[in-house]
C-alpha positions as a Markdown table, in Angstrom:
| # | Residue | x | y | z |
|---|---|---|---|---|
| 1 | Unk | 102.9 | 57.2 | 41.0 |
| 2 | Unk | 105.2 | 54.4 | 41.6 |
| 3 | Unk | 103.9 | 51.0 | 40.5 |
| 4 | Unk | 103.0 | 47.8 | 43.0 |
| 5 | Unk | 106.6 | 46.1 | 41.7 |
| 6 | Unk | 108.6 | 49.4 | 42.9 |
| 7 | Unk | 106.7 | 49.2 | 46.4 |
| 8 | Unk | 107.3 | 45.5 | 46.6 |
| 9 | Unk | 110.7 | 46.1 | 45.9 |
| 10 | Unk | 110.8 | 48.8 | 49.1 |
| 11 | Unk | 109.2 | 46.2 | 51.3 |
| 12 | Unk | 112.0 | 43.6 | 49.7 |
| 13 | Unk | 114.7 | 45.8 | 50.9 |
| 14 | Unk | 113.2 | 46.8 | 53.9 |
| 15 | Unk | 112.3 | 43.4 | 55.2 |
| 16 | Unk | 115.8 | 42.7 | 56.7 |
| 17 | Unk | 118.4 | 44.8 | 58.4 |
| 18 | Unk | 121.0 | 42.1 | 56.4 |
| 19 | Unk | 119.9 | 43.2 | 53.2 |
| 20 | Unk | 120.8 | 46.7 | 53.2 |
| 21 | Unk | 124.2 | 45.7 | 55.0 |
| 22 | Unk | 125.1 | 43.4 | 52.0 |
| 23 | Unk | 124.2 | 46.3 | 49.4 |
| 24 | Unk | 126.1 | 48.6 | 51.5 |
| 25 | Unk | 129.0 | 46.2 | 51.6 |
| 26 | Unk | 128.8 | 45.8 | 47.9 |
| 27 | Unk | 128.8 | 49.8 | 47.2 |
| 28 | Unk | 132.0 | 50.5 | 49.3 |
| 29 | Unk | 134.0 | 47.6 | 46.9 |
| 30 | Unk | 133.3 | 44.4 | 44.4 |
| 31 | Unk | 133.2 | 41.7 | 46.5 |
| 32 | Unk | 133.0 | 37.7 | 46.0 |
| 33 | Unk | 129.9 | 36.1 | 48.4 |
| 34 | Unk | 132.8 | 34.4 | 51.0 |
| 35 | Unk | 134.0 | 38.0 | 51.6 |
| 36 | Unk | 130.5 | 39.5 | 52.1 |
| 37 | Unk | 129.9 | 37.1 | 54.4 |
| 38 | Unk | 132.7 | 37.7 | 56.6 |
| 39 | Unk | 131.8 | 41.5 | 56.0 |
| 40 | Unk | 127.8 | 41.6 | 57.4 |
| 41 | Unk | 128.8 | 38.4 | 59.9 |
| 42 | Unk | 125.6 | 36.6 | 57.7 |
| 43 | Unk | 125.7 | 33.0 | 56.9 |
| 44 | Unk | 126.4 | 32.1 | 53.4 |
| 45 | Unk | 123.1 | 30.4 | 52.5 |
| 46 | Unk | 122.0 | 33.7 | 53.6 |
| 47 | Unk | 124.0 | 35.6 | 51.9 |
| 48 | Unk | 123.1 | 33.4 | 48.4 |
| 49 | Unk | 119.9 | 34.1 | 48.9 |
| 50 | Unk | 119.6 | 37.7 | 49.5 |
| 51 | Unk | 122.0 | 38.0 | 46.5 |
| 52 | Unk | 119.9 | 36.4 | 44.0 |
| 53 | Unk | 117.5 | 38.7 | 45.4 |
| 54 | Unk | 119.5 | 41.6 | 43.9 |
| 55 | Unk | 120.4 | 39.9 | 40.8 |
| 56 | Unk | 116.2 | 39.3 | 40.4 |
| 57 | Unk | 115.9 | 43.2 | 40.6 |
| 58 | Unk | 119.1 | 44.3 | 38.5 |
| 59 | Unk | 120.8 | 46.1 | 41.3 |
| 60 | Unk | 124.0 | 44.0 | 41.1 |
| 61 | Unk | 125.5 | 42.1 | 38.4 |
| 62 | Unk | 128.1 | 38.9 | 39.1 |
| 63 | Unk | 131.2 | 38.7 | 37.4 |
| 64 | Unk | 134.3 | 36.3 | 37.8 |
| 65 | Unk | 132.2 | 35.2 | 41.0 |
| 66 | Unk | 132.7 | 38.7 | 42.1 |
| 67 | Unk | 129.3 | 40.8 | 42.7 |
| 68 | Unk | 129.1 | 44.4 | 41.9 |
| 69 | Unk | 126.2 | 47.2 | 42.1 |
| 70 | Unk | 124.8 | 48.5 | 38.6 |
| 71 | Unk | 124.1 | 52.2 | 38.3 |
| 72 | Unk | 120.3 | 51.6 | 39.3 |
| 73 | Unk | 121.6 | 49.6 | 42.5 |
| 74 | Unk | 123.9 | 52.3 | 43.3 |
| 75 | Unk | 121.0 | 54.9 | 43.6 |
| 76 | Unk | 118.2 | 52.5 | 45.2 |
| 77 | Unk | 121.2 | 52.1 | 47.9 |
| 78 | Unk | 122.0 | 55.8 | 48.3 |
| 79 | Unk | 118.2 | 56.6 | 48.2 |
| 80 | Unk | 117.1 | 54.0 | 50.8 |
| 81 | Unk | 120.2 | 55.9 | 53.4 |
| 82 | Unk | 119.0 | 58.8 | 52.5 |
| 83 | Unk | 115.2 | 57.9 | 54.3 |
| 84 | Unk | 116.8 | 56.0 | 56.9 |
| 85 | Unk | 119.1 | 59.2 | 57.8 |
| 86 | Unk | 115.3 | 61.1 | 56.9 |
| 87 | Unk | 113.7 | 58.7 | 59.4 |
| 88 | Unk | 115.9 | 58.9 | 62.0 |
| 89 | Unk | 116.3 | 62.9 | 61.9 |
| 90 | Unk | 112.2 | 62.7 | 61.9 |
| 91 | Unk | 112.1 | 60.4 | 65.4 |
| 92 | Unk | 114.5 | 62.7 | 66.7 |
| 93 | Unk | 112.8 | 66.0 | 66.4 |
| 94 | Unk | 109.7 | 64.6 | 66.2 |
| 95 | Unk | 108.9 | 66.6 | 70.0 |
| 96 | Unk | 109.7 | 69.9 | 68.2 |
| 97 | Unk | 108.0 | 69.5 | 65.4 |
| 98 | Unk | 104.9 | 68.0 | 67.0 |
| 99 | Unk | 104.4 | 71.4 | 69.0 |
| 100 | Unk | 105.4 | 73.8 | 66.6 |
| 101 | Unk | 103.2 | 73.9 | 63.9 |
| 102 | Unk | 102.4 | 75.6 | 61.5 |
| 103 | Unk | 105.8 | 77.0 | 61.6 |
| 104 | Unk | 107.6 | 73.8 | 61.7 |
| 105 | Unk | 106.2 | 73.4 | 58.1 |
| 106 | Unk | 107.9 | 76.4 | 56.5 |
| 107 | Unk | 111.1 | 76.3 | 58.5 |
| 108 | Unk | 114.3 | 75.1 | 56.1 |
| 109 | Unk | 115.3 | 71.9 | 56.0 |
| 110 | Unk | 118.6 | 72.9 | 57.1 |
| 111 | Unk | 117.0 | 73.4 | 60.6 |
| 112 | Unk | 116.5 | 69.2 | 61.0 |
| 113 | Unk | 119.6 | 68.7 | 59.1 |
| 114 | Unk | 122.0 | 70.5 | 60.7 |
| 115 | Unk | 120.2 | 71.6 | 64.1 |
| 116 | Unk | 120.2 | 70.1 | 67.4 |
| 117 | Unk | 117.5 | 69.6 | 70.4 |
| 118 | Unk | 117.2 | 69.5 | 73.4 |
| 119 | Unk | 114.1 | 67.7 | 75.1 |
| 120 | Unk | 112.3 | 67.4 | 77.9 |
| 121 | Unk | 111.7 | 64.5 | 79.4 |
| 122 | Unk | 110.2 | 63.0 | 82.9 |
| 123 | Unk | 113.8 | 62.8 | 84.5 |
| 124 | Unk | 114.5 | 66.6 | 83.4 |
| 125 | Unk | 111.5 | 68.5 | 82.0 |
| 126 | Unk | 113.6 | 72.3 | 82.5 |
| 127 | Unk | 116.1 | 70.5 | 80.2 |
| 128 | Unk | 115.0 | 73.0 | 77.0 |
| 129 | Unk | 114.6 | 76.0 | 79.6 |
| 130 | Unk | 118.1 | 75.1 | 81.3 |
| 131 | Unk | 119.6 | 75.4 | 77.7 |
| 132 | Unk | 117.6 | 78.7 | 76.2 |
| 133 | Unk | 119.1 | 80.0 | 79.9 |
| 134 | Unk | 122.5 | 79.0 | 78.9 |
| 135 | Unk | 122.6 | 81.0 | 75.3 |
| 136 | Unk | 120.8 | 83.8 | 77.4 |
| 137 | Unk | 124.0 | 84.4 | 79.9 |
| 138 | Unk | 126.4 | 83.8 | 76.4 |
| 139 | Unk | 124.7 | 86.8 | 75.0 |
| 140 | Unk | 126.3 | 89.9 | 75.0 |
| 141 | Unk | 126.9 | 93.3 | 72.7 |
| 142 | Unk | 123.8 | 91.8 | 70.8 |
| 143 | Unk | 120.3 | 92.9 | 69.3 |
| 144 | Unk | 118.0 | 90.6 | 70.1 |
| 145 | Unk | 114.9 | 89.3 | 68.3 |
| 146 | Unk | 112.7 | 87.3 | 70.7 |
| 147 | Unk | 108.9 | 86.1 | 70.3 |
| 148 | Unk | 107.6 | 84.7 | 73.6 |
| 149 | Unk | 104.0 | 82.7 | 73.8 |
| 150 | Unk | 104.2 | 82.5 | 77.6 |
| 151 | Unk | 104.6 | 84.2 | 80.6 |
| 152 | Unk | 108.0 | 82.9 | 82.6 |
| 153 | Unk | 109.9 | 84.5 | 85.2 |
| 154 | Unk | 112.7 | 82.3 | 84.4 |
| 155 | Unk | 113.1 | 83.9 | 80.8 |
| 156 | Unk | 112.1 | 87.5 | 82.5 |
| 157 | Unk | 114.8 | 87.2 | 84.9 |
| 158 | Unk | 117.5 | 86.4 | 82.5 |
| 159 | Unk | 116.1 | 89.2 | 80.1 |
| 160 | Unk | 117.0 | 92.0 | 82.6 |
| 161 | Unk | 120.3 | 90.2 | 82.9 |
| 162 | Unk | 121.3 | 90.7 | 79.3 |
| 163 | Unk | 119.9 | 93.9 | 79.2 |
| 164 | Unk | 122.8 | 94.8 | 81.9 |
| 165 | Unk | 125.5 | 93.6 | 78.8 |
| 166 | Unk | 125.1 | 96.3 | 76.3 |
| 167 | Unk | 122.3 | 94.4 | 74.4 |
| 168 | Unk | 118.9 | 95.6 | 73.5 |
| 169 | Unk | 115.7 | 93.2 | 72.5 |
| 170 | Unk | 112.6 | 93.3 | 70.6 |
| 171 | Unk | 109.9 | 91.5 | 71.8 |
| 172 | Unk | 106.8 | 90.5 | 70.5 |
| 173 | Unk | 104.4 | 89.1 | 73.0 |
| 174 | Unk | 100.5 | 88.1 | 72.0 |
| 175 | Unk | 97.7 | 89.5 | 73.9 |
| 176 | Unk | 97.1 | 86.5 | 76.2 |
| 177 | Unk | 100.5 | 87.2 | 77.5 |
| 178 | Unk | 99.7 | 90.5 | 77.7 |
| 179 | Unk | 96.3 | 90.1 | 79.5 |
| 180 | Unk | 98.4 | 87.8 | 82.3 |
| 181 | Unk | 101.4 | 90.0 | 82.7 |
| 182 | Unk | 98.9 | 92.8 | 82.9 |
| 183 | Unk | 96.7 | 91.2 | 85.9 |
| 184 | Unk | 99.4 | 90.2 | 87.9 |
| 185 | Unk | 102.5 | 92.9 | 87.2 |
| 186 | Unk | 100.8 | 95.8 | 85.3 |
| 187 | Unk | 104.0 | 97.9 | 87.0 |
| 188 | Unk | 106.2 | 96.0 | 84.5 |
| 189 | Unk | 104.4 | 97.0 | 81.7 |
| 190 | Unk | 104.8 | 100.6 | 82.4 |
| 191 | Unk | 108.3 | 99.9 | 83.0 |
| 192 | Unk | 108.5 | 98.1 | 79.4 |
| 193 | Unk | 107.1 | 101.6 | 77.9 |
| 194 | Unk | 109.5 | 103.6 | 79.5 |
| 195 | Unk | 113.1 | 101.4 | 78.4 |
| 196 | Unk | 114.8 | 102.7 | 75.5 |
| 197 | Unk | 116.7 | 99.1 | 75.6 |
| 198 | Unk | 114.0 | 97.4 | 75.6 |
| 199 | Unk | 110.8 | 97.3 | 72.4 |
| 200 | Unk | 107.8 | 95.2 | 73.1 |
| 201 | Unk | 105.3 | 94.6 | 70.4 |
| 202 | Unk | 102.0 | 93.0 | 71.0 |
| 203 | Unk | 100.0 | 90.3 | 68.1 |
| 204 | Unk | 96.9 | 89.6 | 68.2 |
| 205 | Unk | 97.2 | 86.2 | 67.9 |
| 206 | Unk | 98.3 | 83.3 | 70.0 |
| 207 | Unk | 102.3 | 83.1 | 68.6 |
| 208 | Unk | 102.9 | 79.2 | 68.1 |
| 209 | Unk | 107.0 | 78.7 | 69.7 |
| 210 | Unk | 109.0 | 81.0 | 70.8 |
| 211 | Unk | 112.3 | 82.7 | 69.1 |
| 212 | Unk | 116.0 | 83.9 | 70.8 |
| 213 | Unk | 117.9 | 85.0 | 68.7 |
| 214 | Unk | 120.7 | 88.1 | 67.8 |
| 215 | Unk | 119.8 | 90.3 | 64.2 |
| 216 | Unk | 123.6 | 89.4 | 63.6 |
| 217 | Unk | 123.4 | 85.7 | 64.0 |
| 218 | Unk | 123.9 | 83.2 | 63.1 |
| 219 | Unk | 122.5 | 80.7 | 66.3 |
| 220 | Unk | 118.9 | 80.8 | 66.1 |
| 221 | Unk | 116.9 | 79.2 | 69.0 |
| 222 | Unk | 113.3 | 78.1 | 68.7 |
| 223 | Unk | 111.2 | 77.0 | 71.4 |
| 224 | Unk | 108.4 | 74.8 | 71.2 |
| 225 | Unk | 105.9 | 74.3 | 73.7 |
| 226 | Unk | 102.6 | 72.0 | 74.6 |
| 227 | Unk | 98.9 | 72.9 | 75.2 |
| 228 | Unk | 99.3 | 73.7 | 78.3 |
| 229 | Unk | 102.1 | 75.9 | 77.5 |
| 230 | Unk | 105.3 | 73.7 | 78.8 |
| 231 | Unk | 108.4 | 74.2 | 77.4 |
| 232 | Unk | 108.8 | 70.5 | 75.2 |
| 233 | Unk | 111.8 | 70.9 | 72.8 |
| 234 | Unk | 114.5 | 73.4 | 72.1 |
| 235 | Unk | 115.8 | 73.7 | 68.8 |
| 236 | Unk | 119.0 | 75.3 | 68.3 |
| 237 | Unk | 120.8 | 75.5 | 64.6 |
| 238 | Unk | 123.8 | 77.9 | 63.4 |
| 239 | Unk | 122.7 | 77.5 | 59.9 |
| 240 | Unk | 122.2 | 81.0 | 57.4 |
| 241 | Unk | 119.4 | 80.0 | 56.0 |
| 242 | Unk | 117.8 | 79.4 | 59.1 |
| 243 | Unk | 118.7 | 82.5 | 60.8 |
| 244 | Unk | 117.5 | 84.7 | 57.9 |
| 245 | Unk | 114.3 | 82.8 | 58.1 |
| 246 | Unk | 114.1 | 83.3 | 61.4 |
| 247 | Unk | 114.7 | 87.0 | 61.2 |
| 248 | Unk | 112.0 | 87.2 | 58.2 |
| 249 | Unk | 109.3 | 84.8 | 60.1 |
| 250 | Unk | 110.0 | 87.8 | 63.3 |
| 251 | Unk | 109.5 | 90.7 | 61.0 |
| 252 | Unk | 106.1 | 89.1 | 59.7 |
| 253 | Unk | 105.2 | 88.6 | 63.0 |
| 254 | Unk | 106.4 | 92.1 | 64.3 |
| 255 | Unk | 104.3 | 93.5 | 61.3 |
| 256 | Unk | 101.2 | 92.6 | 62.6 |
| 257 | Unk | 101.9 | 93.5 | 66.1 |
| 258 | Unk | 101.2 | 96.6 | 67.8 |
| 259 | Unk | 103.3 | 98.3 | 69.9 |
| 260 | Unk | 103.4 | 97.7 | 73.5 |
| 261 | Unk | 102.9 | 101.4 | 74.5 |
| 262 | Unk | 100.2 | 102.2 | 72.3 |
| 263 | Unk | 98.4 | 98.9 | 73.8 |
| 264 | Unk | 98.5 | 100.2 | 77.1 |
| 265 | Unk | 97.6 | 103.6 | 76.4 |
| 266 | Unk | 94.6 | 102.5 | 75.2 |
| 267 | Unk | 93.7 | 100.0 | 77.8 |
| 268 | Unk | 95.4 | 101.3 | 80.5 |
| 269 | Unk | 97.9 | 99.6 | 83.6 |
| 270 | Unk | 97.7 | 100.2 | 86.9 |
| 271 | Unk | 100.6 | 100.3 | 89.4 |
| 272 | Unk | 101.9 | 97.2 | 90.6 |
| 273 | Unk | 104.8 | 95.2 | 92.0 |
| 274 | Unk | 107.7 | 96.0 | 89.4 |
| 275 | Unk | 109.2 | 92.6 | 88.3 |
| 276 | Unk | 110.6 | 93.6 | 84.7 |
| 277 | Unk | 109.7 | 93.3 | 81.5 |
| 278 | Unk | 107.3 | 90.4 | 81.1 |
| 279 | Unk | 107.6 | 89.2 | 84.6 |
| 280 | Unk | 105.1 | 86.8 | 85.9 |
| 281 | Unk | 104.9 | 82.7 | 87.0 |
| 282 | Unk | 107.3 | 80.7 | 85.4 |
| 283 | Unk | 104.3 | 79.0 | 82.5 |
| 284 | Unk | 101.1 | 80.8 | 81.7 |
C-alpha cells in the first residue's frame, strides 16, 4: 500500500494544472527556468517555486541552471498522463458503462481505449438508435450475432431489411421479450420458426445490453440501456480482442438459451398481426 508521503506527493502534483505543464515541459527537453516560463505562460516566482517543489521530491535535478527530469520524474510524469488519459476515457463512457454491468466489467480494455460512443442526451435521445440503424443499413453478405433486451420496432424493421441483403442473424432474445412480443404479435413468432435466415434463441434471464455484430468482424456494437429500458449509450470499437469477446460473451449466452421454436411449442402462439421477427413498440 503506498505510504501518506507517496499520496501527498499525488495531491502535490495534482494541486495545480501548472505543475504538470512545467514537468511536461521539462520531459519533452532540458530547459533553464526563463524558458519554462515562456513555455507554460507561468510567472517566474511561480515557476521557482513549483521547481523546488520537484527538486524537494527528486523528480528533476538542476544543472548549469538548466533543469532536467530524473528517471523516477520521468515515470511519475508518464504515470500521472496515463490517469489523466484513464480519467478522461472514464467521464467519457461513463453512460455506457453505468448501464451495462456486469458485462462492462469483463469487456477488454481495448473497448474504452480504442472504442467510440455515441450518447443520448436531452437534445437527441435516438442519437445511439440513429447510429446502431446506420451500421444496420451498412450490413450486407453478413452473419449476424445480435442479443436484444427490448422490444423495438425500430431495430425489427431494419432486421427484415438486412435479411433482404443476403445476411442471416442469430438472435437471442430473454423471455420478457418474448412474453411482450408474444402478447402483442404472437404471428411474428410463428413467422421467426418458420425462416431459415433467421435463428432466435430464447435466455432465461434478463440480457444486460444488447449486441450487433457480424461472426466475421471486426466492428462490434454494444448497446446499453436504462431501467426503464431506453437506449443510453452505443458503443462501437473495431478492435480483435473485442470482437472475439464479443463473439465468446454471444456463444455463452446462446448456450443457455433455448431455441425459439421449441419455446413456442411448448407454450404455444396464436395468430396475430404479422410484423416480423421481434416486432413490437419501439422500448419494452
Amino acid at each position: 500500500m503506498p505510504s501518506e508521503d507517496a499520496h501527498e506527493d499525488v495531491r502535490y502534483l495534482a494541486g495545480s494544472p501548472g505543475r504538470i505543464e512545467i514537468l511536461r515541459a521539462i520531459r519533452e527537453e532540458p530547459l533553464r527556468p526563463a524558458a519554462i516560463t515562456r513555455r507554460v505562460e507561468s510567472t517566474r516566482t511561480t515557476v521557482q517555486r513549483v521547481l523546488a517543489g520537484f527538486r524537494e521530491r527528486r523528480w528533476v535535478v538542476e544543472r548549469d541552471a538548466t533543469y532536467r527530469l530524473t528517471a523516477t520524474g520521468e515515470r511519475v510524469c508518464a504515470a500521472y498522463e496515463d490517469l489523466l488519459d484513464a480519467t478522461a476515457r472514464a467521464r467519457e463512457f461513463a453512460p455506457f458503462a453505468a448501464n451495462a454491468e456486469p458485462i462492462a466489467a469483463e469487456m477488454p480494455a481495448a473497448a474504452f481505449e480504442h472504442g467510440t460512443l455515441t450518447v443520448a442526451t436531452a437534445q437527441d435521445p435516438l442519437a445511439p438508435v440513429d447510429r446502431l440503424i446506420d451500421r444496420f443499413e451498412e450490413t450486407e453478405d453478413a452473419t449476424v450475432r445480435s442479443i436484444s433486451p427490448i422490444v423495438s420496432r425500430t431495430f425489427n424493421e431494419a432486421a427484415m431489411d438486412l435479411l433482404g441483403r443476403e445476411t442471416s442473424i442469430r438472435l437471442v432474445i430473454d423471455e420478457r421479450v418474448l412474453e411482450t412480443s408474444a402478447e402483442t404479435f404472437p404471428e411474428a413468432l410463428t413467422r421467426a420458426v418458420d425462416r431459415c435466415d433467421v435463428s432466435v434463441s430464447v435466455h432465461p434471464d434478463p440480457l444486460p445490453v444488447g449486441l450487433f455484430t457480424d461472426r466475421e468482424g471486426p466492428r462490434t456494437c454494444l448497446m446499453a440501456y436504462d431501467d426503464q429500458n431506453t437506449p443510453r449509450a452505443l458503443l462501437e470499437c473495431a478492435d480483435e480482442s473485442v470482437h472475439e469477446w464479443a463473439l465468446t460473451w454471444f456463444d455463452r449466452v446462446r448456450d443457455r438459451s433455448r431455441p425459439l421454436e421449441d419455446v413456442v411449442g411448448d407454450e404455444g402462439v396464436n395468430g396475430g398481426p404479422d410484423q416480423g421477427v421481434n416486432g413490437g413498440p419501439d422500448e419494452g
